[in-house]
BALOBA-1460 file (C-alpha; in Angstrom, 3 decimals):
// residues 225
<rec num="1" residu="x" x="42.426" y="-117.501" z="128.351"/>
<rec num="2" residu="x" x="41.197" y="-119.238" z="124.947"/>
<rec num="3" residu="x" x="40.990" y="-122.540" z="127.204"/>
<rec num="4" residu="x" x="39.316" y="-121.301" z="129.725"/>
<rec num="5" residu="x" x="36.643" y="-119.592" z="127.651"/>
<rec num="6" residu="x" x="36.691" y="-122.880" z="125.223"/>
<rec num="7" residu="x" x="36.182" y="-124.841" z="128.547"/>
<rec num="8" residu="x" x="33.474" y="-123.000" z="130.394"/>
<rec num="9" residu="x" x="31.699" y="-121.401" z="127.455"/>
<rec num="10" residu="x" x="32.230" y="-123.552" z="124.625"/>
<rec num="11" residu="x" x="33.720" y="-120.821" z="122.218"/>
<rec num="12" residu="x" x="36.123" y="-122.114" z="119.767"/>
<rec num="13" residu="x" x="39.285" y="-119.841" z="118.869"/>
<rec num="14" residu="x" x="37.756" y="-116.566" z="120.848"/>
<rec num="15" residu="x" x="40.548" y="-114.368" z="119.928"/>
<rec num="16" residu="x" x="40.312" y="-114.967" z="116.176"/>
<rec num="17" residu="x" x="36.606" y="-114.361" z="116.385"/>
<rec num="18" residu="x" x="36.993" y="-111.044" z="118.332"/>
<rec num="19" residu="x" x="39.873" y="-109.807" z="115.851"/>
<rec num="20" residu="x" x="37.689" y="-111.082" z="113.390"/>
<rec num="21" residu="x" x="34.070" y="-109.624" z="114.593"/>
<rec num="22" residu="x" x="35.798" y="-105.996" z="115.033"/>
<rec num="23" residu="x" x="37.067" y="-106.052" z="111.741"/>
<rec num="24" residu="x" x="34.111" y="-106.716" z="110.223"/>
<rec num="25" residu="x" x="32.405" y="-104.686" z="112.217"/>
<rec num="26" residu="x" x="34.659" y="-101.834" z="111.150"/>
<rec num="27" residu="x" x="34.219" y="-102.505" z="107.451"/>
<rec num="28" residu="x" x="31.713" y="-99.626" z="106.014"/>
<rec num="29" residu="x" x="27.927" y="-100.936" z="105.687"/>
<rec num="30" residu="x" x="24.209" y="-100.193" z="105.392"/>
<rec num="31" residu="x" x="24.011" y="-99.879" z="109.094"/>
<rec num="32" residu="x" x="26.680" y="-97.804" z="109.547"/>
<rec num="33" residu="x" x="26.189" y="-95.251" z="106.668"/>
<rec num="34" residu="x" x="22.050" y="-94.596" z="107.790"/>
<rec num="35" residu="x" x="23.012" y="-94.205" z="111.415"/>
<rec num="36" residu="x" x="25.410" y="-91.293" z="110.110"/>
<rec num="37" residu="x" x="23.423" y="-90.038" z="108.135"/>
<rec num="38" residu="x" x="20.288" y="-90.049" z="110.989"/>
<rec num="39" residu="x" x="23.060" y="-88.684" z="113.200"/>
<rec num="40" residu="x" x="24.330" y="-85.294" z="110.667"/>
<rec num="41" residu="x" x="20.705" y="-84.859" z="110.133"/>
<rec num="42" residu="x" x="18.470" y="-85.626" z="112.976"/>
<rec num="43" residu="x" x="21.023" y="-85.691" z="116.033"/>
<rec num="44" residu="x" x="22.238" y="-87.637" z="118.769"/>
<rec num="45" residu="x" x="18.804" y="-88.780" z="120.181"/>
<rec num="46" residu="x" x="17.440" y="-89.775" z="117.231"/>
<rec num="47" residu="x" x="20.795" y="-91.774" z="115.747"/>
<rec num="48" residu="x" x="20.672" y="-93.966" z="119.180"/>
<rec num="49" residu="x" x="17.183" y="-94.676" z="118.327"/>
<rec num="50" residu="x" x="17.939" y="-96.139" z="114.847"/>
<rec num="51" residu="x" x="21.025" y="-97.895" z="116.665"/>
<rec num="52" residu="x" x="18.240" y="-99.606" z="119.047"/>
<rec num="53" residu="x" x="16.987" y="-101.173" z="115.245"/>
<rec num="54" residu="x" x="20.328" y="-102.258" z="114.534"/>
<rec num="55" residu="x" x="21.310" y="-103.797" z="117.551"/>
<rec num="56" residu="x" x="17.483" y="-105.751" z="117.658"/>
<rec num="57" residu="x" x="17.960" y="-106.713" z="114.004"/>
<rec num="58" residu="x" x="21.158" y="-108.204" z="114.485"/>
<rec num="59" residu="x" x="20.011" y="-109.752" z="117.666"/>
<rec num="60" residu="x" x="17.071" y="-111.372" z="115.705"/>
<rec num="61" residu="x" x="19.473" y="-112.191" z="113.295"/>
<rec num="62" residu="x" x="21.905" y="-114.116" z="116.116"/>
<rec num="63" residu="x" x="18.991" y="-115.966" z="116.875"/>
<rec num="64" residu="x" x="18.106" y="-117.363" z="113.843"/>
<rec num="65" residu="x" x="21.326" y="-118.573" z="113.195"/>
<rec num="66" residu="x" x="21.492" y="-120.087" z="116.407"/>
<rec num="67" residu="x" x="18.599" y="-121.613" z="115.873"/>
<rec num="68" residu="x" x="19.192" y="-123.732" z="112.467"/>
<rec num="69" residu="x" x="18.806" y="-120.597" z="109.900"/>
<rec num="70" residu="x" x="22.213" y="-120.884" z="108.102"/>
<rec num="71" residu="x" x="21.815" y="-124.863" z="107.856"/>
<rec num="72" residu="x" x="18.001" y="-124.290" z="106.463"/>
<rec num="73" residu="x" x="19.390" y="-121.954" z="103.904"/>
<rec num="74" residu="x" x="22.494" y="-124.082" z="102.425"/>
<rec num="75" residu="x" x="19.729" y="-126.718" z="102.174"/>
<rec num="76" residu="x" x="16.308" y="-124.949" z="100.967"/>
<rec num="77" residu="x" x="18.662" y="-123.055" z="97.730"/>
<rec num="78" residu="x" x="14.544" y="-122.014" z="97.037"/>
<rec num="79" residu="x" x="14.388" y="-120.072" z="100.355"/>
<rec num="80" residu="x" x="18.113" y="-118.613" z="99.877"/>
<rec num="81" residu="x" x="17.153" y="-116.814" z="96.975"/>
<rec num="82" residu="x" x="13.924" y="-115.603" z="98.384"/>
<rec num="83" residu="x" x="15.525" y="-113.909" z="101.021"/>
<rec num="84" residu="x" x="18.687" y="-112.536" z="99.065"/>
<rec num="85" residu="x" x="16.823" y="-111.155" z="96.352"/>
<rec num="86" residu="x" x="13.828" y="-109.563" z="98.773"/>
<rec num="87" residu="x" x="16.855" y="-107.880" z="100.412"/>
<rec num="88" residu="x" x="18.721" y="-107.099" z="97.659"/>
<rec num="89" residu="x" x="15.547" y="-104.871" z="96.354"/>
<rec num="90" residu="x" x="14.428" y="-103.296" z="99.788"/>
<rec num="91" residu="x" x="18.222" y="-102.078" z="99.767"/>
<rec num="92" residu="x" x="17.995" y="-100.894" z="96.199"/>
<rec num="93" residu="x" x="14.797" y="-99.231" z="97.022"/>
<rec num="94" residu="x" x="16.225" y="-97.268" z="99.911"/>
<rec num="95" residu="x" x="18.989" y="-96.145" z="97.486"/>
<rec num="96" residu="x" x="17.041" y="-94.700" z="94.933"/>
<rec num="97" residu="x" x="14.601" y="-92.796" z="97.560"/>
<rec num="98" residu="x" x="17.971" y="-91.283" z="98.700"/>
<rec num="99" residu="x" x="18.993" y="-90.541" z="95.148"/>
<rec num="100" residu="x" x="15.493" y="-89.132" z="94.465"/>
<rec num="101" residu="x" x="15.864" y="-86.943" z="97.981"/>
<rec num="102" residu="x" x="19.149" y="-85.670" z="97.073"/>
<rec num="103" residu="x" x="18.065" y="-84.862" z="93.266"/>
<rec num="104" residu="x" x="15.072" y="-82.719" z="94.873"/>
<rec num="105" residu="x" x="17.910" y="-80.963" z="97.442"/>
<rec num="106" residu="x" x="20.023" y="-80.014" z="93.950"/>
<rec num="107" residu="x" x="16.670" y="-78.672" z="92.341"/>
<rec num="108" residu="x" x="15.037" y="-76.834" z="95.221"/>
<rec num="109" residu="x" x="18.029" y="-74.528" z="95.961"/>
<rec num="110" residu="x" x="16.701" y="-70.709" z="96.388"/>
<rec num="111" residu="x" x="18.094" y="-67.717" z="96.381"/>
<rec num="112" residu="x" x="22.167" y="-69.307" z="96.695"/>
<rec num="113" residu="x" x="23.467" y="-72.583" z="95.914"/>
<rec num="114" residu="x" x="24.425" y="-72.894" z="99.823"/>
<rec num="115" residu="x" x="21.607" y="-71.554" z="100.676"/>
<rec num="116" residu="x" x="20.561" y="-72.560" z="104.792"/>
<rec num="117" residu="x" x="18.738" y="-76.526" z="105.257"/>
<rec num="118" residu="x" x="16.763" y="-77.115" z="107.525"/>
<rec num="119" residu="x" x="17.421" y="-80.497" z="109.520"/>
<rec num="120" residu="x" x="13.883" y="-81.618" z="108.028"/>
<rec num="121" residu="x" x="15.304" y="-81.637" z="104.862"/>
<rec num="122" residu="x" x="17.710" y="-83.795" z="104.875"/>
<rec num="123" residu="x" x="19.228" y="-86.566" z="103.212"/>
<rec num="124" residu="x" x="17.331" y="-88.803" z="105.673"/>
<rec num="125" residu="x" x="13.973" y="-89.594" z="105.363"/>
<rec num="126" residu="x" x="11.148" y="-88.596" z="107.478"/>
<rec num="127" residu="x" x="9.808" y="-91.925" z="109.584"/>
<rec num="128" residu="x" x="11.100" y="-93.307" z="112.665"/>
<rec num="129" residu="x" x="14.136" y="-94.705" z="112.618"/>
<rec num="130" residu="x" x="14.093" y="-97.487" z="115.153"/>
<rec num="131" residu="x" x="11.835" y="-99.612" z="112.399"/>
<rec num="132" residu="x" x="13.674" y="-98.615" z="109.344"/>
<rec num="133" residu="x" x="17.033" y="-99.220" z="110.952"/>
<rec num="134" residu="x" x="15.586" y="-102.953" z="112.094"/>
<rec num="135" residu="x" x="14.473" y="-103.518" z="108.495"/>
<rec num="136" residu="x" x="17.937" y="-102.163" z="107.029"/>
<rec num="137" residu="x" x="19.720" y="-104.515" z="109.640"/>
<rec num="138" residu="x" x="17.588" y="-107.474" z="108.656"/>
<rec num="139" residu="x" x="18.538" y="-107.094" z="104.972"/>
<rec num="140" residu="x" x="22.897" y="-105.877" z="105.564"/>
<rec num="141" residu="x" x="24.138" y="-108.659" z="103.621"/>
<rec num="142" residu="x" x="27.282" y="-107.701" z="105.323"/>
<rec num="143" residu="x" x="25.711" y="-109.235" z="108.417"/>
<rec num="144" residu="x" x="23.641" y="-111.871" z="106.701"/>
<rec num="145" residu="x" x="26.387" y="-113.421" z="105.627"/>
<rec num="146" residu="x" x="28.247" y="-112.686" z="108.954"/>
<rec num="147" residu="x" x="25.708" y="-114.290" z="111.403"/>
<rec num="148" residu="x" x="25.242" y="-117.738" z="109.103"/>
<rec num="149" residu="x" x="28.931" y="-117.875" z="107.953"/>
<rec num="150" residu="x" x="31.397" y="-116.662" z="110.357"/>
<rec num="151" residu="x" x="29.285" y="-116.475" z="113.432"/>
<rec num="152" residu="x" x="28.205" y="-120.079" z="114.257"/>
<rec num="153" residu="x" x="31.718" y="-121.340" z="112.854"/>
<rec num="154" residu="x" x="32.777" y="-120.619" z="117.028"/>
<rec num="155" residu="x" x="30.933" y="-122.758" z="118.617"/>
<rec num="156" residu="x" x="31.864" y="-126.349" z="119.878"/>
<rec num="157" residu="x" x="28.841" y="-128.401" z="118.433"/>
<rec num="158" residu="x" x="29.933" y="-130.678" z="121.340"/>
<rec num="159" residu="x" x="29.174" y="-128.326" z="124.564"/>
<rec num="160" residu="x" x="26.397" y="-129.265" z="126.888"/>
<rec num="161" residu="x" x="25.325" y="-125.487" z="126.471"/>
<rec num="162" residu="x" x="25.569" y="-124.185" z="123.052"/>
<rec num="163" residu="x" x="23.152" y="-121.159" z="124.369"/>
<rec num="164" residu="x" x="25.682" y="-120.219" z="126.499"/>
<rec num="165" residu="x" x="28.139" y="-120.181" z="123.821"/>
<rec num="166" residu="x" x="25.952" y="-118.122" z="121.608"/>
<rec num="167" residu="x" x="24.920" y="-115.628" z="124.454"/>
<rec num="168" residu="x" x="28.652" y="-114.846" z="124.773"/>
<rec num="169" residu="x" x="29.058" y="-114.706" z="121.317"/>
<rec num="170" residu="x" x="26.364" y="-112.003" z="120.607"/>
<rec num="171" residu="x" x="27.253" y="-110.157" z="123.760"/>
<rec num="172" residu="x" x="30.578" y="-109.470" z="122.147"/>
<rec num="173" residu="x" x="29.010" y="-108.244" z="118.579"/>
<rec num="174" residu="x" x="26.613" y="-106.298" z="120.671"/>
<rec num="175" residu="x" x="29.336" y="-104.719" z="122.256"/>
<rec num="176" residu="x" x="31.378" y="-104.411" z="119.277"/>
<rec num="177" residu="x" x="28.613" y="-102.832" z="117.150"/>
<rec num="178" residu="x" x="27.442" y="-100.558" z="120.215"/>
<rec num="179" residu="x" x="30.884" y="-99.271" z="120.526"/>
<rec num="180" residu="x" x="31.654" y="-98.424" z="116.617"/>
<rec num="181" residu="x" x="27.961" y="-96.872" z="116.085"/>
<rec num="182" residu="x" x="28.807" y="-94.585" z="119.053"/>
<rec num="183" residu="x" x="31.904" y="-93.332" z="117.321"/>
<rec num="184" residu="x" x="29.539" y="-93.166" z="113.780"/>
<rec num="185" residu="x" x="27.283" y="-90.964" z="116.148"/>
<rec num="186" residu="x" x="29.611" y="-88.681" z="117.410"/>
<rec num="187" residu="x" x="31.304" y="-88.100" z="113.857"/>
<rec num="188" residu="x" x="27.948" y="-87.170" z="112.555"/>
<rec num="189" residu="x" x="26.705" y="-85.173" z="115.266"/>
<rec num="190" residu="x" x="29.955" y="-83.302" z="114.649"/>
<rec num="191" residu="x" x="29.065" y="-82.717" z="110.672"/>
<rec num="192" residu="x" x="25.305" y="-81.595" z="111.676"/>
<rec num="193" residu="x" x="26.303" y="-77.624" z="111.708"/>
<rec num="194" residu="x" x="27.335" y="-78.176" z="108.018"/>
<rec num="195" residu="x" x="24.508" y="-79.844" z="106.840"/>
<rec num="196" residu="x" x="22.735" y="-77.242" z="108.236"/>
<rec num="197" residu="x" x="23.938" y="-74.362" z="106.599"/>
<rec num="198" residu="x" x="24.845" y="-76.305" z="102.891"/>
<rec num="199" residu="x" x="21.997" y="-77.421" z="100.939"/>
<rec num="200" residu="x" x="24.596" y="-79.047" z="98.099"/>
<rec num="201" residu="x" x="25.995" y="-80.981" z="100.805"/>
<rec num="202" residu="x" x="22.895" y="-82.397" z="102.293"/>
<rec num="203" residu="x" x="22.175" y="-83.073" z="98.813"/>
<rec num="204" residu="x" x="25.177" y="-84.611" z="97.842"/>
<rec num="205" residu="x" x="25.612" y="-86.885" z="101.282"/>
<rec num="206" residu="x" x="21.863" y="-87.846" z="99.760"/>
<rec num="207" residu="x" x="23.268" y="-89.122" z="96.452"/>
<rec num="208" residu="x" x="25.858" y="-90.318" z="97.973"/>
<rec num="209" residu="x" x="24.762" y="-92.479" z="100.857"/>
<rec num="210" residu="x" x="21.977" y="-93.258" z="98.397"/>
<rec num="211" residu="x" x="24.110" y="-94.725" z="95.786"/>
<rec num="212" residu="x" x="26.193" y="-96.867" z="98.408"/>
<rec num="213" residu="x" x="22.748" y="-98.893" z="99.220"/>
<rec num="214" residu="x" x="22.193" y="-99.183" z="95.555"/>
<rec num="215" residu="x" x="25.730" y="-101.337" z="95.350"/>
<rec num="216" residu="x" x="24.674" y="-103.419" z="99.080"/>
<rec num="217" residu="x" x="22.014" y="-104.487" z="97.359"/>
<rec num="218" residu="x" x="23.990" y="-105.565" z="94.069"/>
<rec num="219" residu="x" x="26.401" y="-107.062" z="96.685"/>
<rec num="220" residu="x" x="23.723" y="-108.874" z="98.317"/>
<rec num="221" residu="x" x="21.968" y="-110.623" z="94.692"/>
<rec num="222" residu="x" x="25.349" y="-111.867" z="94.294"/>
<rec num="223" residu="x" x="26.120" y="-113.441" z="97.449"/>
<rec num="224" residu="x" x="26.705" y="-117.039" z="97.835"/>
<rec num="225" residu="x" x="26.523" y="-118.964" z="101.076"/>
């Protein structure tokens, strides 16, 4: 199987990048935590909408490795930076308008301190989420780092059709992705009632979601190539 796919595709070690891809795909990340949160708060419809982002952001982001990006970066250190700190503060940024949205939850309680949300409210913010999910998957450094590190590490700089090796490539992150953000979906479509009903939970997921972009973008100002 390896040497078939090595032969007619030009993928190098295809089982240790899919082991590898889901795996990292698995591991918790701005992409993942917003499309939960879309999902708890906004539903089903809307989550696959911000999932649409994702999946176009890390296309674009396929792409540009494919086409040169990770060499241009290890050799422009200028450019690098650029990037990783312009990331590192949109990420921030979205953390501390989640902080800030969950602080106003805590304040604005009524009557009781679980006092009924509405799904407006919630620790998402208003906007469509098909262009803020394409900007968050633009700056994941989790898949920054994936798509110019790991990614282009698979394909045989020898084949006579290194498209074809990078089509196959992204068709199995797509899938991979597609697959896991489906399950994130679900999960939070299930925990929607409850954030319904609790104000100090839609609050706290706020803080808490918010605080977890706040350390991606630490993550990210410290990454190396």
């Amino acid at each position: 199987m390896n040497a078939f796919i090595h032969s007619s595709f030009g993928v190098t070690d295809f089982w240790t990048f899919l082991i590898g891809t889901i795996f990292i795909v698995l591991l918790p990340g701005p992409n993942s935590l917003y499309v939960l949160s879309v999902a708890a708060q906004r539903g089903v419809r809307v989550a696959y909408r911000g999932a649409c982002g994702i999946f176009l952001g890390d296309l674009m982001l396929m792409i540009l490795s494919a086409g040169g990006m990770a060499s241009l970066l290890r050799s422009s250190p200028g450019l690098f930076y650029v990037v990783k700190y312009a990331g590192a503060a949109y990420l921030g940024w979205i953390g501390l308008q989640m902080l800030r949205n969950g602080w106003r939850g805590f304040r604005q309680r009524a009557q009781t301190a679980d006092a009924p949300v509405s799904v407006a409210s919630a620790a998402v913010q208003p906007g469509e989420p098909f262009t803020k999910a394409l900007a968050i998957s633009l700056m994941n450094p989790k898949a920054i780092l994936f798509f110019i590190s790991f990614f282009i590490q698979f394909v045989d700089p020898e084949f006579h059709a290194p498209l074809l090796s990078y089509g196959l490539l992204a068709l199995i992150c797509q899938l991979a992705s597609f697959t896991y953000l489906t399950i994130i979906i679900l999960v939070g479509a299930r925990l929607a009632e409850a954030f319904r009903q609790r104000r100090r939970l839609s609050a706290g997921m706020s803080g808490g979601v918010g605080a977890l972009f706040i350390g991606f973008g630490v993550k990210l100002a410290s990454a190396t190539l």
